[in-house]
MIVEXBA-105015 format. One record per residue (C-alpha): residue in three letters; y negated, z, x negated; residue number from 1. Coordinates in nm, 3 decimals. Layout:
N
type:c2:c3:c1:seq
ALA:Y:Z:X:NUM
...
END
This chain:
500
type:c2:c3:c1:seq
UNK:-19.089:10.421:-18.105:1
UNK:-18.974:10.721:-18.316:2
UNK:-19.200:10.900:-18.585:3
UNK:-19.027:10.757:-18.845:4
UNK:-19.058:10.390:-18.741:5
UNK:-19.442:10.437:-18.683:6
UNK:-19.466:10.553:-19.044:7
UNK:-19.279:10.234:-19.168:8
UNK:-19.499:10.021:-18.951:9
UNK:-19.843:10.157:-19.161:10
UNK:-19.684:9.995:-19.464:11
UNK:-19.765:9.651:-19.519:12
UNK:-19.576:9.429:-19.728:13
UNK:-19.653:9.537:-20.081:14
UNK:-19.603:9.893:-19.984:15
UNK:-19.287:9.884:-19.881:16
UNK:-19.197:9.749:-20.264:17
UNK:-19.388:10.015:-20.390:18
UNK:-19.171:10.288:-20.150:19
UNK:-18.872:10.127:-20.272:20
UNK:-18.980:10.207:-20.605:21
UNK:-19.060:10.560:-20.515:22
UNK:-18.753:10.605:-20.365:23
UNK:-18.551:10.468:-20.644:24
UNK:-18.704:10.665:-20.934:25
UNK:-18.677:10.983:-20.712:26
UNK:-18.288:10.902:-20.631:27
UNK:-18.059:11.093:-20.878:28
UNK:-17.704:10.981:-20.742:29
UNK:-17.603:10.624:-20.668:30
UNK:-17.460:10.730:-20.325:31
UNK:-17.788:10.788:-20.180:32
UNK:-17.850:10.564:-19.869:33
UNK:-18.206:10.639:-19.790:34
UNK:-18.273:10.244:-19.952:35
UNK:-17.996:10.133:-19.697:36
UNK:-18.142:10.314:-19.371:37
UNK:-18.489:10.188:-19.462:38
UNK:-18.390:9.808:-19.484:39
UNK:-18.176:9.880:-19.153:40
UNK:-18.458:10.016:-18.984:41
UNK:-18.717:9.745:-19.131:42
UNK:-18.499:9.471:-18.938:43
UNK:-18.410:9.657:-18.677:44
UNK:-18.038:9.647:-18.714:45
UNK:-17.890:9.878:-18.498:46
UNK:-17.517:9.801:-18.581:47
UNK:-17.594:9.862:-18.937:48
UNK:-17.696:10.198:-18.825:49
UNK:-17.449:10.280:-18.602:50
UNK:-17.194:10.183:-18.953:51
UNK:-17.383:10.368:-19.146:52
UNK:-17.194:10.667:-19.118:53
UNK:-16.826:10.564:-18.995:54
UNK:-16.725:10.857:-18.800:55
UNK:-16.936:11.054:-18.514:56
UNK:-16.878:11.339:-18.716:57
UNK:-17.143:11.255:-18.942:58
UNK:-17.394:11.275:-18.704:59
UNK:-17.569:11.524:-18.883:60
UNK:-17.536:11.320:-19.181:61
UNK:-17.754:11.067:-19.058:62
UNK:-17.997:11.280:-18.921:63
UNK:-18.063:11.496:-19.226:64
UNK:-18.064:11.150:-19.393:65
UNK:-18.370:10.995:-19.134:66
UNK:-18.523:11.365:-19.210:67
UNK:-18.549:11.284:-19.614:68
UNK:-18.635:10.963:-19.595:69
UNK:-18.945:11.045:-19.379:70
UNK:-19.004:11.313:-19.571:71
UNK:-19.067:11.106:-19.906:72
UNK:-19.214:10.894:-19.692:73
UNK:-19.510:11.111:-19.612:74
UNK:-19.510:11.244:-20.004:75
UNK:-19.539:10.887:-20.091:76
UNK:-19.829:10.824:-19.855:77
UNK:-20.013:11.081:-19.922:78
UNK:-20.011:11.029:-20.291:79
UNK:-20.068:10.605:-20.224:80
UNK:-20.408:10.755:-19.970:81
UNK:-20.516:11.005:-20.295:82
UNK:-20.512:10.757:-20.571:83
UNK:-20.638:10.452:-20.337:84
UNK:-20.922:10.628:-20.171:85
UNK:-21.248:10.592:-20.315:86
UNK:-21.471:10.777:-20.091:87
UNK:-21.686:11.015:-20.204:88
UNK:-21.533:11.278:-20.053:89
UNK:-21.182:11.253:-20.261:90
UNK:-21.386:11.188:-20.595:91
UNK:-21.552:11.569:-20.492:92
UNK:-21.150:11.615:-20.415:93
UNK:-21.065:11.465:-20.697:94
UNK:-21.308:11.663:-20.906:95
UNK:-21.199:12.002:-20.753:96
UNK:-20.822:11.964:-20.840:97
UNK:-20.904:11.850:-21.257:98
UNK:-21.194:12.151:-21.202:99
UNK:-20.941:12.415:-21.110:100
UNK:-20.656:12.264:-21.391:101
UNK:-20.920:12.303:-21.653:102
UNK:-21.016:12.656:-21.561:103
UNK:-20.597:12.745:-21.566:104
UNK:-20.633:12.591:-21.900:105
UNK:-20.930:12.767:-22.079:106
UNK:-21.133:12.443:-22.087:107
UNK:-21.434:12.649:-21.938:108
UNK:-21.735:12.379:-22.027:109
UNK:-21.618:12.058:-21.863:110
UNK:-21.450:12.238:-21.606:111
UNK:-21.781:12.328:-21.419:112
UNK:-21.930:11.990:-21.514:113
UNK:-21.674:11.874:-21.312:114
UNK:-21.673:12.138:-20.992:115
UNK:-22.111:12.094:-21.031:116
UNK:-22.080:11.708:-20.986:117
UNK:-21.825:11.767:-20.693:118
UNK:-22.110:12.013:-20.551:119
UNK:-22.389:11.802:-20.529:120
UNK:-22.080:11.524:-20.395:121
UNK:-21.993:11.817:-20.141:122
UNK:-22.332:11.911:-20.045:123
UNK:-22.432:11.526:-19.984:124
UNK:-22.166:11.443:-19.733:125
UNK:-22.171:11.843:-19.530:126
UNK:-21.852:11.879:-19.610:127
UNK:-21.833:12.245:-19.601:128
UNK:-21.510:12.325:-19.648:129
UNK:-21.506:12.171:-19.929:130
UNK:-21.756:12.342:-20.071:131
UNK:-21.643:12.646:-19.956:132
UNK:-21.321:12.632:-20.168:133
UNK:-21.498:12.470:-20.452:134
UNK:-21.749:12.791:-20.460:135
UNK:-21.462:13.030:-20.463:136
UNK:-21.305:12.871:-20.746:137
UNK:-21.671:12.924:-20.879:138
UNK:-21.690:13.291:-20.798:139
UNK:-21.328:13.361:-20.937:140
UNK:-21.418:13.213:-21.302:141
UNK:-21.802:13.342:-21.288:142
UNK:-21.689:13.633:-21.496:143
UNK:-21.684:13.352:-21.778:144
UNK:-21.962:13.308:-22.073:145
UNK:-22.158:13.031:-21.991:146
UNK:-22.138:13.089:-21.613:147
UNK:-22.391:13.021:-21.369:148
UNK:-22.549:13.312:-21.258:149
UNK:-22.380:13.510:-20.977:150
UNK:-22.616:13.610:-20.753:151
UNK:-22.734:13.277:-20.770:152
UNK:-22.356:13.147:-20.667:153
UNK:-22.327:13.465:-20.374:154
UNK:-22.614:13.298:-20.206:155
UNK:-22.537:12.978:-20.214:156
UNK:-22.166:13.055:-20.104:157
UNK:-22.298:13.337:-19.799:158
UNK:-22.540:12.987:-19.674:159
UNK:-22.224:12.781:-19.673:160
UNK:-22.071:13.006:-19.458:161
UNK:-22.322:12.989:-19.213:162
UNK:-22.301:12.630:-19.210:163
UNK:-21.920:12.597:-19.161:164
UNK:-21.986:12.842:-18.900:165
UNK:-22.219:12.576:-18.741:166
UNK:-22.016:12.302:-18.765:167
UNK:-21.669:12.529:-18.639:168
UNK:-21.888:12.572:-18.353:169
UNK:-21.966:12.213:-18.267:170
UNK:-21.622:12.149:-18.309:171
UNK:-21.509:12.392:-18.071:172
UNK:-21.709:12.256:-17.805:173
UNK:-21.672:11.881:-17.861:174
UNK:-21.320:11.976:-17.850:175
UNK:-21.354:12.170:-17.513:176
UNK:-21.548:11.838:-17.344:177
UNK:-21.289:11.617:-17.457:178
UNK:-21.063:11.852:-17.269:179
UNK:-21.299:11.797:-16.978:180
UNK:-21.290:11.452:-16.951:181
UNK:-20.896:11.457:-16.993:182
UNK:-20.958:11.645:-16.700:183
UNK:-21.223:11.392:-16.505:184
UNK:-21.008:11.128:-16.636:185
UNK:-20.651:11.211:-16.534:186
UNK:-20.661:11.448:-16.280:187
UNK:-21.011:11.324:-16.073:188
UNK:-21.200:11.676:-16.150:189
UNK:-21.555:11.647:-16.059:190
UNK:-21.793:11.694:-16.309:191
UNK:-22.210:11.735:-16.343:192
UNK:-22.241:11.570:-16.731:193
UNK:-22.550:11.749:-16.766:194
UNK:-22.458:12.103:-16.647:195
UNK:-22.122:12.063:-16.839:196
UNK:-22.309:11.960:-17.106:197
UNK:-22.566:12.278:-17.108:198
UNK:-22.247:12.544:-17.038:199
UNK:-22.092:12.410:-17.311:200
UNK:-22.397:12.492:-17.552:201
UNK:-22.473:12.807:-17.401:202
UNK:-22.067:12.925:-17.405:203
UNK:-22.043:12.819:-17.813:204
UNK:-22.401:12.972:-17.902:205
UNK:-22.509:12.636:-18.046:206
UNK:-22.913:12.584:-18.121:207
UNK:-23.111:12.282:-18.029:208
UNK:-23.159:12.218:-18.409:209
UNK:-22.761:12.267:-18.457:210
UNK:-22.718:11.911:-18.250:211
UNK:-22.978:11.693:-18.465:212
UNK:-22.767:11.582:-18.678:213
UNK:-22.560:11.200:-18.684:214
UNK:-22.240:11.395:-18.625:215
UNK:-22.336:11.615:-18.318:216
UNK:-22.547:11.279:-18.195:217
UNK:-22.230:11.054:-18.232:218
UNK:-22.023:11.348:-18.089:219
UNK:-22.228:11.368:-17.776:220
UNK:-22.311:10.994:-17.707:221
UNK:-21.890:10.972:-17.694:222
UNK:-21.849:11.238:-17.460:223
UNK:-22.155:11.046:-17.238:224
UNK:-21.998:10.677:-17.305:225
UNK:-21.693:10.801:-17.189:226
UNK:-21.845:10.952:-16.890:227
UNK:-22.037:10.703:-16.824:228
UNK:-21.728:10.470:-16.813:229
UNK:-21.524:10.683:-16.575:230
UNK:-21.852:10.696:-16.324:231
UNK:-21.880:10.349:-16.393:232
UNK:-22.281:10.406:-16.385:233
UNK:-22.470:10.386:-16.749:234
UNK:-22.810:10.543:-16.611:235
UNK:-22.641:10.852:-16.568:236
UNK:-22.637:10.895:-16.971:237
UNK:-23.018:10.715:-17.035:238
UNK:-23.149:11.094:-17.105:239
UNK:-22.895:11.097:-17.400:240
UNK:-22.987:10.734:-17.473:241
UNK:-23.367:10.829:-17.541:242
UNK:-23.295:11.140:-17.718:243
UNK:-23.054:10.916:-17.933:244
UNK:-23.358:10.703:-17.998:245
UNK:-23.583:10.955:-18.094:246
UNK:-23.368:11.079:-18.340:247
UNK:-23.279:10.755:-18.517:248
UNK:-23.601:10.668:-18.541:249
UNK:-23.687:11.029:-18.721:250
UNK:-23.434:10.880:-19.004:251
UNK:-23.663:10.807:-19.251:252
UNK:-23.373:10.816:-19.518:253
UNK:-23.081:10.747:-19.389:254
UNK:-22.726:10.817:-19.596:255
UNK:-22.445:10.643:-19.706:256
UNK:-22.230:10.954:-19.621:257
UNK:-22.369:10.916:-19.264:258
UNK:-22.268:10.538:-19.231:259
UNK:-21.959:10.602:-19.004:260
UNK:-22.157:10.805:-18.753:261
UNK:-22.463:10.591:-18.784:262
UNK:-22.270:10.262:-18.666:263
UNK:-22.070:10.472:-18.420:264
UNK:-22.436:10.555:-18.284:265
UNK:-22.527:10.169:-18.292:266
UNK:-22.201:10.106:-18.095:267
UNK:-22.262:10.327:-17.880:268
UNK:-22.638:10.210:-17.830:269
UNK:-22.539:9.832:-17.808:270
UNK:-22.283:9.932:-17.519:271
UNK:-22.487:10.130:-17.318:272
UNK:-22.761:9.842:-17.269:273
UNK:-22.495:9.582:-17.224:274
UNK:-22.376:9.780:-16.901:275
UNK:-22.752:9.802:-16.813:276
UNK:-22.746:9.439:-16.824:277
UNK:-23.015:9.452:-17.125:278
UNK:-22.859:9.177:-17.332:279
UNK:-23.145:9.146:-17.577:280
UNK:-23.116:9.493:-17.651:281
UNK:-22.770:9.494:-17.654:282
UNK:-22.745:9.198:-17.923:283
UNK:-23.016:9.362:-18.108:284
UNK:-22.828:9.722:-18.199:285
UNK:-22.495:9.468:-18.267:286
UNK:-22.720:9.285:-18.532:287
UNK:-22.817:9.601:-18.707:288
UNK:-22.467:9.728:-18.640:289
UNK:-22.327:9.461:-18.856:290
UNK:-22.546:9.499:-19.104:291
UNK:-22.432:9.792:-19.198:292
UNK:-22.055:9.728:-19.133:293
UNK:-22.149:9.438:-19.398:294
UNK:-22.249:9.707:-19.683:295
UNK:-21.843:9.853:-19.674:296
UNK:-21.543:9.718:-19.648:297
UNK:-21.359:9.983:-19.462:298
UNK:-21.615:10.039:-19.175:299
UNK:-21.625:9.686:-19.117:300
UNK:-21.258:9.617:-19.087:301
UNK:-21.314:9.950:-18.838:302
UNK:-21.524:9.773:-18.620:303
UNK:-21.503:9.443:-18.627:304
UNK:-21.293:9.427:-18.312:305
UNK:-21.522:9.682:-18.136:306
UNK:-21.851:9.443:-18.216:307
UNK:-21.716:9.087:-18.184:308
UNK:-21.568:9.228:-17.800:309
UNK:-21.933:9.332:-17.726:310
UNK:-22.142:9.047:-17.861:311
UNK:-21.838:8.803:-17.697:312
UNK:-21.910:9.027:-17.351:313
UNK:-22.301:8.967:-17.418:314
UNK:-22.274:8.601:-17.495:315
UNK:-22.065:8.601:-17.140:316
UNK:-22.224:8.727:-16.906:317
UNK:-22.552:8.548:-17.061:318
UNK:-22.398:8.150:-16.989:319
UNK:-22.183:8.109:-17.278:320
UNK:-21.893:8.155:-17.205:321
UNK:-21.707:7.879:-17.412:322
UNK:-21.859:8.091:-17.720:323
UNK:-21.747:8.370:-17.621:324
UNK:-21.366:8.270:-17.548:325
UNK:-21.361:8.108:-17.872:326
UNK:-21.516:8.442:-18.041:327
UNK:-21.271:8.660:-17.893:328
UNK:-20.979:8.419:-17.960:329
UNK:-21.083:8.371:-18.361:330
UNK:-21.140:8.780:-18.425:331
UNK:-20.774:8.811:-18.215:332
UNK:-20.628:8.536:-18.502:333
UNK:-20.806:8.736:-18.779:334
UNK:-20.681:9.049:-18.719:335
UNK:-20.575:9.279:-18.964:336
UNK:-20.206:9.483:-19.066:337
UNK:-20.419:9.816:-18.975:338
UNK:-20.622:9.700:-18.661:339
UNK:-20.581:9.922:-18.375:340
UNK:-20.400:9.830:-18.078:341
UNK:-20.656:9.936:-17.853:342
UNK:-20.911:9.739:-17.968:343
UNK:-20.671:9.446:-17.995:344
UNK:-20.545:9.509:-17.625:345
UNK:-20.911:9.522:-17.518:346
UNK:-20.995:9.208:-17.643:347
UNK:-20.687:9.057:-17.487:348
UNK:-20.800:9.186:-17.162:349
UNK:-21.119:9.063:-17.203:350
UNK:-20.968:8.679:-17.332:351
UNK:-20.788:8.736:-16.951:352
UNK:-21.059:8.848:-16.770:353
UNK:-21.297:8.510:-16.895:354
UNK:-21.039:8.260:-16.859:355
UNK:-20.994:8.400:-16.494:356
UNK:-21.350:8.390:-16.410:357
UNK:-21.404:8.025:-16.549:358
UNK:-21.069:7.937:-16.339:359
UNK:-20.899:7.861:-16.641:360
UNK:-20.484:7.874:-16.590:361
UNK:-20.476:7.970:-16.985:362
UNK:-20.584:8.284:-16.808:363
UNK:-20.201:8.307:-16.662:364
UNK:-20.039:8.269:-17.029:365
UNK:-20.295:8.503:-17.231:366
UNK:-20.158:8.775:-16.939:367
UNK:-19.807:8.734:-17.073:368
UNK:-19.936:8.908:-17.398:369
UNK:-20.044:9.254:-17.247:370
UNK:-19.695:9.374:-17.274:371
UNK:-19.712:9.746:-17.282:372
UNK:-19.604:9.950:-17.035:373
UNK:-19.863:10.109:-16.772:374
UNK:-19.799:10.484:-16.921:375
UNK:-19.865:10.365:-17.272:376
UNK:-20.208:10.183:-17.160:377
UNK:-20.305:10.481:-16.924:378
UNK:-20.217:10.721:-17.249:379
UNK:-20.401:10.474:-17.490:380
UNK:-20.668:10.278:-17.299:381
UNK:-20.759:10.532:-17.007:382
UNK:-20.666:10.535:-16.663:383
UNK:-20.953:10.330:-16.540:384
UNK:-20.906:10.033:-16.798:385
UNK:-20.545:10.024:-16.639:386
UNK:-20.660:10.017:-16.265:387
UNK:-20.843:9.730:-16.388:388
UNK:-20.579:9.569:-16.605:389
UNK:-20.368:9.580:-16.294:390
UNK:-20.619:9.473:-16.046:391
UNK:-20.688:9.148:-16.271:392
UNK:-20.338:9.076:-16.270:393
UNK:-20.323:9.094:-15.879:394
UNK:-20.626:8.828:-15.906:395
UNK:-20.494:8.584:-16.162:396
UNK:-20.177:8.567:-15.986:397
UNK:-20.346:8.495:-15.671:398
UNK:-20.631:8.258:-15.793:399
UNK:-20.348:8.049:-15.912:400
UNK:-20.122:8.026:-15.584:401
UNK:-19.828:8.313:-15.710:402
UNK:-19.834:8.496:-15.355:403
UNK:-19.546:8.670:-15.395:404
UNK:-19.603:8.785:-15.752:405
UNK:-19.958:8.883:-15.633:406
UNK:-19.822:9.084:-15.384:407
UNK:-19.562:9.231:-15.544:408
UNK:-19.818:9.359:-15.800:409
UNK:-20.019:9.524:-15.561:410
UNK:-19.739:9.721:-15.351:411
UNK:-19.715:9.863:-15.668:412
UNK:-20.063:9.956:-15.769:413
UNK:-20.053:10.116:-15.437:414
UNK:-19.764:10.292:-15.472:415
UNK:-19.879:10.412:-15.871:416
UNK:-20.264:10.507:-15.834:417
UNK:-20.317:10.520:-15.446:418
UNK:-20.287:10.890:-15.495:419
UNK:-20.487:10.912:-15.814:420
UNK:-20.808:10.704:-15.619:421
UNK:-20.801:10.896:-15.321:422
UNK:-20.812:11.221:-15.518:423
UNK:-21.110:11.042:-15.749:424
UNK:-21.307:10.945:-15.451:425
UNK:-21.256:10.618:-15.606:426
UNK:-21.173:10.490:-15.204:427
UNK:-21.395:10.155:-15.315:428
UNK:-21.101:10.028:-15.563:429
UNK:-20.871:10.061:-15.219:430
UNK:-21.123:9.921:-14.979:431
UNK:-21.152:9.589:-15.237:432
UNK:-20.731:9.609:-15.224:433
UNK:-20.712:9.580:-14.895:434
UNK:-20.966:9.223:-14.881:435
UNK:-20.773:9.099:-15.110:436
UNK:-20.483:9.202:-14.939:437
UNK:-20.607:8.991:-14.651:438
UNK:-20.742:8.702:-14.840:439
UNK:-20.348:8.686:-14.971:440
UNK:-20.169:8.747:-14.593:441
UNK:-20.428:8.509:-14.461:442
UNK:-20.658:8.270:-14.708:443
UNK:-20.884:8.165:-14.452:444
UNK:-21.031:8.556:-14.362:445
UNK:-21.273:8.464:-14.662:446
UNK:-21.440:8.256:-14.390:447
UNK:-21.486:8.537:-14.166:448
UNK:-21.832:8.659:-14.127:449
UNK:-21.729:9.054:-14.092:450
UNK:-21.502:8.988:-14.416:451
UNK:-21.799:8.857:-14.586:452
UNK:-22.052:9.111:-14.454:453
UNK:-21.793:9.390:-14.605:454
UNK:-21.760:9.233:-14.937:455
UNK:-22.180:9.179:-14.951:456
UNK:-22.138:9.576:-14.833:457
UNK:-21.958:9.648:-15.136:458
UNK:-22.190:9.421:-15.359:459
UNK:-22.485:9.605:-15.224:460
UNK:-22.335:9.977:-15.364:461
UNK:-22.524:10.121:-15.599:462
UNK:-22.187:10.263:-15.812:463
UNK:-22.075:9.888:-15.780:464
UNK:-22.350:9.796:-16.047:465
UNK:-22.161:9.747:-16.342:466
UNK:-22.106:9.424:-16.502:467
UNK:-21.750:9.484:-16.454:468
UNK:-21.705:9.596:-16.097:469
UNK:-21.923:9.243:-16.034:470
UNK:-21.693:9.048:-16.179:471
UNK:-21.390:9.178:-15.896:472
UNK:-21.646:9.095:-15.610:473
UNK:-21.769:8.818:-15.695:474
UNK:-21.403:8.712:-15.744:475
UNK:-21.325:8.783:-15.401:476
UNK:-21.716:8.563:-15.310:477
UNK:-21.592:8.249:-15.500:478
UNK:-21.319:8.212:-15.226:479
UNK:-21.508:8.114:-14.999:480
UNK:-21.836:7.998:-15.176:481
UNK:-21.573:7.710:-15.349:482
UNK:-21.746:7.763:-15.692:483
UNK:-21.583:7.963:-15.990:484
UNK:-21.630:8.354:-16.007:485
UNK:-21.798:8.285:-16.344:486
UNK:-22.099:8.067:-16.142:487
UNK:-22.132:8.336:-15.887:488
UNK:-22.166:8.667:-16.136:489
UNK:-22.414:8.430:-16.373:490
UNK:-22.600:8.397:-16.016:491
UNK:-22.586:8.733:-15.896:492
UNK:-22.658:8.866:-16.227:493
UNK:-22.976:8.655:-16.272:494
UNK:-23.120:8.792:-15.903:495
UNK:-23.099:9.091:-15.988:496
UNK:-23.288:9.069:-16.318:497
UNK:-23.551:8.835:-16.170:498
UNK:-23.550:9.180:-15.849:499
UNK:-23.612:9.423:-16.158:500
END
């Protein structure tokens, strides 16, 4: 999809009338055709286009034409985001601009009412470059009767610097660890979180106090989820868990301004202890996650995928998993014009992964509607949700008798990521290929005892723990046990919590 298509597509309905409106007061000649490309575009006429301009000559025509029309198109958003925003941080935005206009214009006395309120607006929410623009405007008009005093103003701007120093530095090296697990994630580098974790500090100068904040917190349990994830082991991050802990529970008052990072945290939380198989904990930080989410409108539209796939995912692997289908299948209907794809194509996955595990054949249809391509979900969703995207689709098509599809599919996982596990050390994923390679040449291996002792081998692994890896083997133990996957992970899942 080109740029200017994915613009179009963040309009809804009422949006597009108001462009249209845009466009036609800006239009000064009746010839222009920016109203006639957008319409073509909208329905995806591609003859239209082609007619647009009649001769290939006018290539460049059309082009400069596409150029201008996504050019008002960003003027137009960006004006529709100022005026429709009303976060604190464009009021103290807000304030700035009519603070600076009044200075230009000699009205002195509101003017720094207005650049004082956006201060303490600034000041509330860190955002420090803000406030460092807002007390240069200050400094540049303190010559002014009726100023605040300068010294007072030189010290207050000299602190800000230090703190958008801080907070350039965390940047810097949040930015650098993403980098690193680009690296883990795509090209198999191995990686110590912990000593990555302690260069990093050292290498950007940052102080232990520097990282107690939500932002630095929600920063760092994202770079350990994510690790986590690619390990596929959750107790390597539990030293970031507790120190997570300690900190929210320091937050006597906690702020408004903070609310994105504090439900990111509770996300974050609530995941961690569903991979640890602590459901009760795990439906306890989605409870008080929600809560929040309930007191604004834009967070919860935000996350309201993101919870309702982890409580369905807690009220699965805890029995219910007719709740949770039916959860996951009512937030799907319910979602929004701006919901992200990812966390639409997760719970799709997930919708897949249930049905298949119950031995449900809606599992086959709800497979039909993960129609990207493999690049796009390795780009978007990570290389490892892909592996298993493709892996599930090996299984469904071989729980329900497609042999050939089934095989078909996995000549070409092979062929795609063979490369990528072996230089991953990921040789498991090819080991459990190549049973189910054999269940599919041969169904009647499941009842071979050293099958059987190499699946319970794989079972037994300690980096096989997660809830998800389960799931595969005890897909491959419900062949021959004659029971559903679903009754064999509930099983498996309760011995090992009764073991603990």
């Amino acid at each position: 999809m080109d740029s200017l298509s994915e613009l179009i597509n963040l309009l809804n309905s009422n949006d597009k009338k108001l462009f249209k409106q845009f466009l036609k007061r800006k239009n000064k000649r009746t010839d222009v055709k920016n109203l006639q490309l957008l319409d073509l575009i909208e329905t995806d006429d591609i003859i239209g286009l082609n007619k647009l301009y009649n001769s290939e000559k006018n290539n460049d025509a059309y082009h400069a034409l596409r150029k201008r029309l996504q050019d008002n198109l960003l003027l137009f958003l960006s004006q529709k985001t100022f005026e429709s925003s009303h976060s604190d941080t464009h009021d103290a935005l807000r304030l700035v601009v009519v603070g600076r206009f009044l200075l230009e214009n000699d009205v002195v006395k509101v003017a720094f009412k207005c650049l004082d309120k956006a201060e303490r607006l600034a000041e509330d929410l860190e955002q420090f470059n803000l406030l460092n623009e807002l007390l240069l405007l200050k400094l540049q008009y303190a010559h002014l009767p009726g100023t605040e005093d300068l010294e007072a103003l030189t010290t207050r701007f000299m602190q800000n610097q230090l703190l958008m120093q801080r907070e350039a530095k965390l940047n810097m090296a949040y930015a650098f660890l993403r980098q690193e697990l680009q690296e883990i994630q795509l090209k198999g580098k191995i990686v110590n979180l912990t000593t990555l974790m302690l260069t990093t500090i050292r290498k950007y100068k940052i102080s232990a106090q520097d990282l107690m904040t939500y932002k630095s917190i929600y920063q760092i349990l994202f770079i350990a989820n994510e690790y986590a994830a690619i390990q596929q082991n959750y107790g390597l991050i539990e030293h970031y868990i507790n120190r997570t802990n300690q900190f929210m529970q320091g937050q006597v008052h906690k702020k408004q301004s903070y609310l994105f990072y504090h439900i990111s945290i509770l996300y974050f939380l609530a995941n961690f202890h569903l991979r640890r198989k602590n459901f009760a904990g795990s439906t306890s930080y989605l409870q008080e996650m929600m809560d929040l989410m309930a007191t604004d409108n834009r967070y919860y539209t935000l996350f309201y995928l993101r919870h309702q796939l982890l409580t369905a995912l807690n009220l699965f692997f805890t029995g219910f998993a007719t709740d949770a289908i039916s959860l996951l299948q009512e937030s799907l209907s319910n979602t929004k014009h701006r919901s992200k794809p990812e966390d639409i194509e997760d719970l799709r996955i997930c919708i897949v992964m249930f049905l298949a595990l119950c031995n449900d054949q809606r599992s086959l249809k709800q497979l039909t509607l993960l129609t990207r391509t493999d690049a796009w979900y390795e780009k978007k969703m990570g290389m490892l949700w892909t592996i298993r995207k493709n892996l599930m689709e090996i299984l469904v098509h071989a729980q329900f008798s497609n042999t050939e599809l089934a095989m078909s599919r996995l000549n070409s996982f092979r062929r795609r990521y063979k490369k990528y596990l072996l230089k991953t050390s990921e040789d498991r994923v090819l080991l459990f290929l190549k049973l189910v390679e054999k269940y599919l040449l041969k169904p009647d291996v499941v009842f071979d005892e050293v099958f059987r002792k190499t699946v319970f081998r794989l079972l037994d692994e300690v980096g096989n723990n997660d809830i998800f890896t389960l799931s595969f083997i005890t897909w491959l133990i419900a062949r021959w046990e004659k029971k559903t996957a679903y009754k064999v992970a509930l099983t498996h899942l309760q011995n090992n919590n009764d073991s603990q």
